[in-house]
C-alpha atoms as a printed R data frame, in Angstrom:
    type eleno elety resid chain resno        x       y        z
1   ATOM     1    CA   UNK     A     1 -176.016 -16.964 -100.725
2   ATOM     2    CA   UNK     A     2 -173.957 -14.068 -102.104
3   ATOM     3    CA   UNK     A     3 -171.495 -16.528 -103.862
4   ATOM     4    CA   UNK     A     4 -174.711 -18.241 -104.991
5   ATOM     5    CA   UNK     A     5 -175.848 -15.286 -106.722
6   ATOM     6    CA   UNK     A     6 -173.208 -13.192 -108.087
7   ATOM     7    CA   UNK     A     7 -172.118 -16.566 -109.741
8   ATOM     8    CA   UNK     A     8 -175.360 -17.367 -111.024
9   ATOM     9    CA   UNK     A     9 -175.923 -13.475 -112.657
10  ATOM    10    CA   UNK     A    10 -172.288 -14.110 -114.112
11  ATOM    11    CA   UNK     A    11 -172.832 -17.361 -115.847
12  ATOM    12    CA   UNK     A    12 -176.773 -16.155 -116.961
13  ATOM    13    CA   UNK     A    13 -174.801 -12.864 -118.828
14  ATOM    14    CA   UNK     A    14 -171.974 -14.845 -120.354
15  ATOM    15    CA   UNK     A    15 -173.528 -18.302 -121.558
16  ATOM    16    CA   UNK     A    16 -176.297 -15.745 -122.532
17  ATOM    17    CA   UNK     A    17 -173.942 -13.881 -124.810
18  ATOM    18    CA   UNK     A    18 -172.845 -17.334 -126.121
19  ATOM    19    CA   UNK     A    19 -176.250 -18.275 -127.010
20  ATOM    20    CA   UNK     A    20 -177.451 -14.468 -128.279
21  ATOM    21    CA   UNK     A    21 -174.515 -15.181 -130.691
22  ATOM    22    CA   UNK     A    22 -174.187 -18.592 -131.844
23  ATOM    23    CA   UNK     A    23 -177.993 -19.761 -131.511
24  ATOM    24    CA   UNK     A    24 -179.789 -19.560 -135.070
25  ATOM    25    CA   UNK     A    25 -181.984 -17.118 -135.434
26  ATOM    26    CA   UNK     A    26 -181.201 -14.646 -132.062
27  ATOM    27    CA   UNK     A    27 -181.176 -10.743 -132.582
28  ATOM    28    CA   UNK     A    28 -177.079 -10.961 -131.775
29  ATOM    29    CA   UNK     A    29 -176.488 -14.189 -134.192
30  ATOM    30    CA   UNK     A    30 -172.990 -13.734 -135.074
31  ATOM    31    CA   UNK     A    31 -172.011 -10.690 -132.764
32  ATOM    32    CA   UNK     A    32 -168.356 -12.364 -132.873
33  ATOM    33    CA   UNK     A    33 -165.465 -12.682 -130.197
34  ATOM    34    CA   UNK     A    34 -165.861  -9.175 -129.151
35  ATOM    35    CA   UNK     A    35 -169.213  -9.049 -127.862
36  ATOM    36    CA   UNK     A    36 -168.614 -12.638 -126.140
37  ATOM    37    CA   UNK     A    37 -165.035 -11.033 -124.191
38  ATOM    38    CA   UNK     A    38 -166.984  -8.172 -123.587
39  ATOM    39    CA   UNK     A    39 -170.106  -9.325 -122.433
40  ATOM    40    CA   UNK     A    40 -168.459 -11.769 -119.529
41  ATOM    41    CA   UNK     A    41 -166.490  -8.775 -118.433
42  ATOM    42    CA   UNK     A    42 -169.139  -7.388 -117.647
43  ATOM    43    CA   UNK     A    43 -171.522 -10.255 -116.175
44  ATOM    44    CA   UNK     A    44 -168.115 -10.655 -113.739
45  ATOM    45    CA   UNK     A    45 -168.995  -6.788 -113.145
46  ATOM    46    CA   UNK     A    46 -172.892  -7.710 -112.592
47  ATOM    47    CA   UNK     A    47 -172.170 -10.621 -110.121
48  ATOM    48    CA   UNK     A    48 -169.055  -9.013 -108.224
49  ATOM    49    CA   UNK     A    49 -171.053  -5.613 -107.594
50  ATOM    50    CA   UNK     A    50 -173.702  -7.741 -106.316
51  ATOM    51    CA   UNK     A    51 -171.640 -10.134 -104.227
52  ATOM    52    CA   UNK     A    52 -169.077  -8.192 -103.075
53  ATOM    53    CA   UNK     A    53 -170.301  -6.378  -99.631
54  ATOM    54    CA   UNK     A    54 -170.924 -10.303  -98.642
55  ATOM    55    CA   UNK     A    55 -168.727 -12.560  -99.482
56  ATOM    56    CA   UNK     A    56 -165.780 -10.928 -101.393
57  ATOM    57    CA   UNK     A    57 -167.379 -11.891 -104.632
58  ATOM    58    CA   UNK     A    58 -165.171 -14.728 -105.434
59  ATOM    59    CA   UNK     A    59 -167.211 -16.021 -107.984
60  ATOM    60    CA   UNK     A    60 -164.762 -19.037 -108.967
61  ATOM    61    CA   UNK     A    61 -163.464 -22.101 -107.274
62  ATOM    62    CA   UNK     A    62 -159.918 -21.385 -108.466
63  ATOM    63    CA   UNK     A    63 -159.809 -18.014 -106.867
64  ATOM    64    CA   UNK     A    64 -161.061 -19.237 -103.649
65  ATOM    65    CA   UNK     A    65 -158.585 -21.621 -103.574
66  ATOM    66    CA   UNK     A    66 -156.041 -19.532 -104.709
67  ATOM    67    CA   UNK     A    67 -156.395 -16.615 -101.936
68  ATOM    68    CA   UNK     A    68 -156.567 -19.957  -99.226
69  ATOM    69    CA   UNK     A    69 -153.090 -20.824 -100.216
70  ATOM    70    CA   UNK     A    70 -152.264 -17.316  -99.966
71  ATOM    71    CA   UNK     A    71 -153.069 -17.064  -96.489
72  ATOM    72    CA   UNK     A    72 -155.781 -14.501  -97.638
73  ATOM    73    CA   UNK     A    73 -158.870 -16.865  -96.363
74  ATOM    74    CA   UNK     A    74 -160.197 -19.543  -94.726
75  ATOM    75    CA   UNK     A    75 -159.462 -22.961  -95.882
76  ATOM    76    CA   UNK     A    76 -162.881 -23.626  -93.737
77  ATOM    77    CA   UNK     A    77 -164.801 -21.483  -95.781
78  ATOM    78    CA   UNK     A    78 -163.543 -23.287  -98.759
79  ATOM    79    CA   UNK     A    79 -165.990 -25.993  -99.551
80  ATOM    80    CA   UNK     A    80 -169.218 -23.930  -98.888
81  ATOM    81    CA   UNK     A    81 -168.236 -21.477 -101.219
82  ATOM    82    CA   UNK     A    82 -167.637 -24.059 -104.011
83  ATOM    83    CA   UNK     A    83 -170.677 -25.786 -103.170
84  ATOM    84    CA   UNK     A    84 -172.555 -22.057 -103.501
85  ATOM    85    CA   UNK     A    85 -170.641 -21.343 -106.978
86  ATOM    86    CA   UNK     A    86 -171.141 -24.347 -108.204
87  ATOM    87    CA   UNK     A    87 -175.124 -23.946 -107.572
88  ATOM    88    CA   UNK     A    88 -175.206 -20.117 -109.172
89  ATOM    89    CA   UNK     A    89 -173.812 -22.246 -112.331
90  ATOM    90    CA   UNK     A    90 -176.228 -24.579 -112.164
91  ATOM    91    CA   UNK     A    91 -179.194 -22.179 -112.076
92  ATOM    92    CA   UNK     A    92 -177.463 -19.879 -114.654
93  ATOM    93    CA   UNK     A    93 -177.228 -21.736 -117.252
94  ATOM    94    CA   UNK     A    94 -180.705 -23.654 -116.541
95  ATOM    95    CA   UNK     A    95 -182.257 -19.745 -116.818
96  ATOM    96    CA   UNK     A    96 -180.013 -19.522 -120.256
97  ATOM    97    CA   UNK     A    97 -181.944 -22.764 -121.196
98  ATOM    98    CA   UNK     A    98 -185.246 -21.273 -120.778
99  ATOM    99    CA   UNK     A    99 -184.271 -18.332 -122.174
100 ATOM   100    CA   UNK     A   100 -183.485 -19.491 -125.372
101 ATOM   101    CA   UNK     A   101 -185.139 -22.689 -125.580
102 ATOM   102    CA   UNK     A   102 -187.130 -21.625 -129.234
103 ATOM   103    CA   UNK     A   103 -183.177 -20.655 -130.127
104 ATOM   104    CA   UNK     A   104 -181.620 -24.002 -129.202
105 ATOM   105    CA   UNK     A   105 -184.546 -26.047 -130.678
106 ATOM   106    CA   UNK     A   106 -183.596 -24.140 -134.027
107 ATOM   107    CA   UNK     A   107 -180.384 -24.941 -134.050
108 ATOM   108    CA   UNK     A   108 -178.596 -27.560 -135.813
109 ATOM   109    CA   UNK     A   109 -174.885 -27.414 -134.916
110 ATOM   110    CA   UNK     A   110 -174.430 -29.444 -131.892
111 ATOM   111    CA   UNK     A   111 -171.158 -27.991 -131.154
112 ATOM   112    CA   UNK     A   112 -172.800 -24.339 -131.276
113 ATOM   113    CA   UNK     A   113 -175.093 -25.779 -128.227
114 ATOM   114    CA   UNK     A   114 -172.128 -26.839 -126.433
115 ATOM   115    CA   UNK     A   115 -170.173 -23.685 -126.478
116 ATOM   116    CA   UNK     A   116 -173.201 -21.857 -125.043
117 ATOM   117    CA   UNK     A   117 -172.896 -24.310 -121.990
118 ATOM   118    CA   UNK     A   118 -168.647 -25.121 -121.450
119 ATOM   119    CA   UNK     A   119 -165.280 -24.278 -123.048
120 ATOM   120    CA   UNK     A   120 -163.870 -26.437 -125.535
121 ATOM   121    CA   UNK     A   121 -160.598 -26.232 -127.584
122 ATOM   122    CA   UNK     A   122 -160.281 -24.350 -131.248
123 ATOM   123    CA   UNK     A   123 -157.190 -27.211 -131.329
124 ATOM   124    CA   UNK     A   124 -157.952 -30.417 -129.479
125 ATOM   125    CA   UNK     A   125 -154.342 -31.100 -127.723
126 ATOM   126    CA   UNK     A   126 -155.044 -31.638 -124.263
127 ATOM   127    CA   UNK     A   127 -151.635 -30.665 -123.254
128 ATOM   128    CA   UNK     A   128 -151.678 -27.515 -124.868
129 ATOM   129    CA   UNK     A   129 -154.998 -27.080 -123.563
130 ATOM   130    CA   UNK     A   130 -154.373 -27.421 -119.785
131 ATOM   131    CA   UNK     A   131 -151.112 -25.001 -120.562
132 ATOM   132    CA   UNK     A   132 -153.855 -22.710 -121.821
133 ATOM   133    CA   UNK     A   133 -156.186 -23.015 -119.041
134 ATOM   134    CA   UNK     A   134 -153.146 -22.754 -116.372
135 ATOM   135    CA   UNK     A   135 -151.591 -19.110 -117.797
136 ATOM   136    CA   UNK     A   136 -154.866 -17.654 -118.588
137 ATOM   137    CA   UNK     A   137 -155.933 -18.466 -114.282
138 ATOM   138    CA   UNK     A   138 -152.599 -17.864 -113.727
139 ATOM   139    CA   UNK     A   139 -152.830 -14.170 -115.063
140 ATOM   140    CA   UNK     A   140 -156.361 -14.003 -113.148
141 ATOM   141    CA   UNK     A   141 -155.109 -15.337 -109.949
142 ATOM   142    CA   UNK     A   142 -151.983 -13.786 -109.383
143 ATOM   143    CA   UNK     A   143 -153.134  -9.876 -110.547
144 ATOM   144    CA   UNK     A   144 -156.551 -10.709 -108.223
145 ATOM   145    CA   UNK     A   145 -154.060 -10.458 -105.187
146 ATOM   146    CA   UNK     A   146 -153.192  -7.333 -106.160
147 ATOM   147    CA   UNK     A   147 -156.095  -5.940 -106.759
148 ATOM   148    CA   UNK     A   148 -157.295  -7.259 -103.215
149 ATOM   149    CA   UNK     A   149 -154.233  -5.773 -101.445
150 ATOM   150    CA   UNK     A   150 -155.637  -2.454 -102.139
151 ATOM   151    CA   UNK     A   151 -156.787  -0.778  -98.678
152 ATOM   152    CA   UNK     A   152 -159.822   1.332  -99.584
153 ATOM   153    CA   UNK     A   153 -162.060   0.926  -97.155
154 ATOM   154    CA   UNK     A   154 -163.166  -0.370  -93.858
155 ATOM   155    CA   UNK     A   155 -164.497  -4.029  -93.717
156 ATOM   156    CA   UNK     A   156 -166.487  -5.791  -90.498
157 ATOM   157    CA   UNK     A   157 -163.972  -7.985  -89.530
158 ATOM   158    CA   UNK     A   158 -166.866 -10.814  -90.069
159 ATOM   159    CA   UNK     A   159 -166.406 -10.286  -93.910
160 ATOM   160    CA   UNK     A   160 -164.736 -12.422  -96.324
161 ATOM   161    CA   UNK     A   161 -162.066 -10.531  -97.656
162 ATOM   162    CA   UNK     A   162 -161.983 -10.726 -101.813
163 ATOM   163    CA   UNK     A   163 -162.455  -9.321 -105.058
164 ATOM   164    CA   UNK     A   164 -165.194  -7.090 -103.869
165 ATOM   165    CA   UNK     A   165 -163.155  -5.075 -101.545
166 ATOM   166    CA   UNK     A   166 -161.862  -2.509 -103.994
167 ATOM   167    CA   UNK     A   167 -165.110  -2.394 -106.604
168 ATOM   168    CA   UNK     A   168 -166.050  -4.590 -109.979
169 ATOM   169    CA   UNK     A   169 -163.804  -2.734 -112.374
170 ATOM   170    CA   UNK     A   170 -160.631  -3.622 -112.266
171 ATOM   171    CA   UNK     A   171 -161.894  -7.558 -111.921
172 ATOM   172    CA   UNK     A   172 -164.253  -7.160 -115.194
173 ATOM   173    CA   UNK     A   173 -161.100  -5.326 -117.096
174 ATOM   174    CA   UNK     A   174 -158.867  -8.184 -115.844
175 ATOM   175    CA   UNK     A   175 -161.566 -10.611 -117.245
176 ATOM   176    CA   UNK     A   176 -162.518  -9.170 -120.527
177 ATOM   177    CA   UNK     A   177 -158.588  -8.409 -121.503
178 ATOM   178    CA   UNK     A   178 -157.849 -12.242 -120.895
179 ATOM   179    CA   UNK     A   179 -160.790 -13.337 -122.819
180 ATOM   180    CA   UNK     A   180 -159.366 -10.899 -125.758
181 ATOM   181    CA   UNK     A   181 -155.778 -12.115 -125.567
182 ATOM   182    CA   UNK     A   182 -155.821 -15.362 -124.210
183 ATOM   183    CA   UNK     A   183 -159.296 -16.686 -125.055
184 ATOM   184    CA   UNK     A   184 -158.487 -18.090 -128.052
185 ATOM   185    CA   UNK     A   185 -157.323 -21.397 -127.756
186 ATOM   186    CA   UNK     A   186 -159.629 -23.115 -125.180
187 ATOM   187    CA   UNK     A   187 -162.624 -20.109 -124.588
188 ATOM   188    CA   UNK     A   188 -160.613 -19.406 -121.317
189 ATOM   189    CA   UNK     A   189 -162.620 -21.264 -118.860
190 ATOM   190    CA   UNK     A   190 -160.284 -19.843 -115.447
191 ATOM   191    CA   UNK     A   191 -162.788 -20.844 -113.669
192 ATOM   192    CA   UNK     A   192 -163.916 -25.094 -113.102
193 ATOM   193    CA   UNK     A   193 -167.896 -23.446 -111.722
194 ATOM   194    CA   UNK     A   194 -168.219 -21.548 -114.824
195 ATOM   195    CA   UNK     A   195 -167.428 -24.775 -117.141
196 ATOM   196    CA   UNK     A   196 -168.536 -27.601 -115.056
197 ATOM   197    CA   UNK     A   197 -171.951 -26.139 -113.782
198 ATOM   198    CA   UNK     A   198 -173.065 -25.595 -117.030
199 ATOM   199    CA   UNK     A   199 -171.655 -28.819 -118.796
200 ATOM   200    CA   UNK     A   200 -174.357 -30.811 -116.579
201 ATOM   201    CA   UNK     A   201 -177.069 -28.934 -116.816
202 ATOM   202    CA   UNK     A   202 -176.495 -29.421 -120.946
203 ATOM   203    CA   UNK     A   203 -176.096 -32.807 -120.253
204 ATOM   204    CA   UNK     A   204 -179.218 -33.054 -117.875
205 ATOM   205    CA   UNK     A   205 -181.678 -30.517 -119.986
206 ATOM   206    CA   UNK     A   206 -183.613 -31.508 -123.306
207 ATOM   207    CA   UNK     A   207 -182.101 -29.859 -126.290
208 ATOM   208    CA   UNK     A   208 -182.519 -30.917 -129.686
209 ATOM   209    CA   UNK     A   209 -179.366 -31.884 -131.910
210 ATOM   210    CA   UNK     A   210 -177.016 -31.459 -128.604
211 ATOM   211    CA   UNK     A   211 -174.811 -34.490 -128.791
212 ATOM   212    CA   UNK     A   212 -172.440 -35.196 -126.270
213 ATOM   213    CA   UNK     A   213 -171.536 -32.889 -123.386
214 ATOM   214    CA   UNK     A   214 -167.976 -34.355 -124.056
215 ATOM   215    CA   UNK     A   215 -167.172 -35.062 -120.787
216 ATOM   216    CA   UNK     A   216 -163.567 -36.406 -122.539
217 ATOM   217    CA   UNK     A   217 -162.304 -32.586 -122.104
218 ATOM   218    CA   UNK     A   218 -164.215 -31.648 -118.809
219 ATOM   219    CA   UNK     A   219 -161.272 -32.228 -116.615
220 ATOM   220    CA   UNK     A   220 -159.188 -29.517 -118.077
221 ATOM   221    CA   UNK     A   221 -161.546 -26.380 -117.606
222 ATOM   222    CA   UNK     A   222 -161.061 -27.718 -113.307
223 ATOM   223    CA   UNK     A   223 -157.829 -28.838 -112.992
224 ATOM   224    CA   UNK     A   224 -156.150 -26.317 -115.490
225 ATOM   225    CA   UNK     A   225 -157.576 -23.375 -113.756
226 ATOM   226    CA   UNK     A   226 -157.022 -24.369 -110.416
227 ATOM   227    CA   UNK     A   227 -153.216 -25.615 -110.755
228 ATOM   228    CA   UNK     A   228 -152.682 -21.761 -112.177
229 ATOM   229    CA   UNK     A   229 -154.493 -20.749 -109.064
230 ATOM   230    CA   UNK     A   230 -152.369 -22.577 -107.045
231 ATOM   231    CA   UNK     A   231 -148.883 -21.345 -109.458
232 ATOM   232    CA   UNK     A   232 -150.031 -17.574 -109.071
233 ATOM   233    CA   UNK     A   233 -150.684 -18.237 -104.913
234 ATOM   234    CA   UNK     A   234 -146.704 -19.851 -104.814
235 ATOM   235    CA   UNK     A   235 -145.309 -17.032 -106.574
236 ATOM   236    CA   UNK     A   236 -147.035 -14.045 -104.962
237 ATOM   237    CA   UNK     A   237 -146.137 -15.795 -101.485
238 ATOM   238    CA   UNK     A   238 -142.593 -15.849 -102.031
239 ATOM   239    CA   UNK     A   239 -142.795 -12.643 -103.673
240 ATOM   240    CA   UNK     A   240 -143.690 -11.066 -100.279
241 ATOM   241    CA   UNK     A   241 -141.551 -13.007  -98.277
C-alpha cells in the first residue's frame, strides 16, 4: 500500500508539472526544464516522506531490483512491490488526466500529450537512448546505496529497508540534479513504473489529438533503467568486497 501511494503522489506531481507546462492554455504553460527537474524532485520528496516509515519508499522497479541484487532486500518481496508501483502509476497519471482534461482537449500537439504521460528521445537513436537511460539509473542506483547505508535510526526489524531510512532529501536532490544534467536526451525515465504506467493509461484514456502512445520506444524507459540498476548493484558489491 505504501509503495502504492508514494508512487502514485510521485507520478500525480511530475506528469502534473509536464502537463501545467506543455498543455495549452495552463497557468504554468511554458515554465521550461527547470520547473519540470524541479518539480519531480520534489514529488520523489512527496511520495518518499510518505512511503518511507513502510516500505522504504522505493518508488521504482529498478531500485527494487537493484538493492535485491545487492543483498539489501528480499528477492520475495520483489514482485509485490512492482505490482504496487506499477498501480500508483496507473492511478497517477489517470488523476493527471482528470486534472487537466479541459487542458488536453485544447491541445493540438500530440507529442506535447505524450510527454505529459512517458519519456521519449530529443534524438531518436535507440542505442544512444538505452546508454542514456542506463547512466542516468546507473547514477540513481548506485549513490541510493549510499544513501541507504547511512545508520540513523532504529528500524523494526519487520521493515523494508530503503530510501526512506535516512529522510526524502538527499533522494529528491539526487533526482532533480539528474533530471538537470542528464535529462536531456531521453527525459530520464530511471524508472520503467514511472514511464510504463503512464504510457497505458494514455493509451487507454480519451484524449483528443493524442496519436500513438509509441509503444516502438517503450522498451527502453524498462530495460535501460533496470540494466543500470543491475550495473550500479555489480559495482557497489565488489566495491565492498
Amino acid at each position: 500500500m505504501a509503495e502504492m501511494i508514494g508512487t502514485m503522489l510521485l507520478i500525480l506531481l511530475g506528469d502534473g508539472v509536464v502537463a501545467n507546462v506543455l498543455l495549452d492554455d495552463t497557468k504554468g504553460n511554458n515554465g521550461g526544464l527547470i520547473a519540470i527537474t524541479t518539480a519531480w524532485g520534489l514529488g520523489v520528496y512527496v511520495g518518499v516522506v510518505v512511503a518511507g516509515p513502510y516500505s522504504g519508499a522505493h518508488l521504482n522497479p529498478a531500485v527494487t531490483i537493484g538493492l535485491a541484487i545487492a543483498g539489501k532486500f528480499a528477492w520475495a518481496l520483489v514482485p509485490g512491490y512492482i505490482a504496487a508501483q506499477m498501480l500508483g502509476a496507473f492511478i497517477g497519471a489517470f488523476l493527471v488526466w482528470l486534472m487537466y482534461y479541459d487542458h488536453f482537449q485544447r491541445t493540438n500537439k500530440s507529442d506535447s500529450i505524450l510527454a505529459v504521460f512517458c519519456t521519449g528521445p530529443a534524438i531518436r537513436n535507440y542505442t544512444s537512448n538505452v546508454v542514456s537511460e542506463v547512466i542516468g539509473a546507473f547514477v540513481l542506483v548506485f549513490t541510493v546505496f549510499y544513501i541507504a547505508d547511512a545508520k540513523t535510526m532504529i528500524i523494526p526489524t519487520n521493515t523494508p529497508i530503503g530510501l526512506g531510512s535516512v529522510g526524502a532529501l538527499p533522494v529528491a536532490l539526487l533526482v532533480w540534479v539528474i533530471g538537470l544534467s542528464l535529462g536531456g536526451t531521453t527525459g530520464y525515465a530511471i524508472n520503467p513504473a514511472r514511464d510504463l504506467g503512464p504510457r497505458i493509461i494514455h493509451f487507454l484514456v480519451p484524449i483528443k489529438n493524442k496519436g500513438t502512445s509509441d509503444w516502438a520506444y517503450a522498451w527502453i524507459p524498462v530495460l535501460g533503467p533496470i540494466t543500470g540498476a543491475a550495473i550500479a548493484a555489480f559495482l557497489y558489491l565488489n566495491l565492498h568486497v
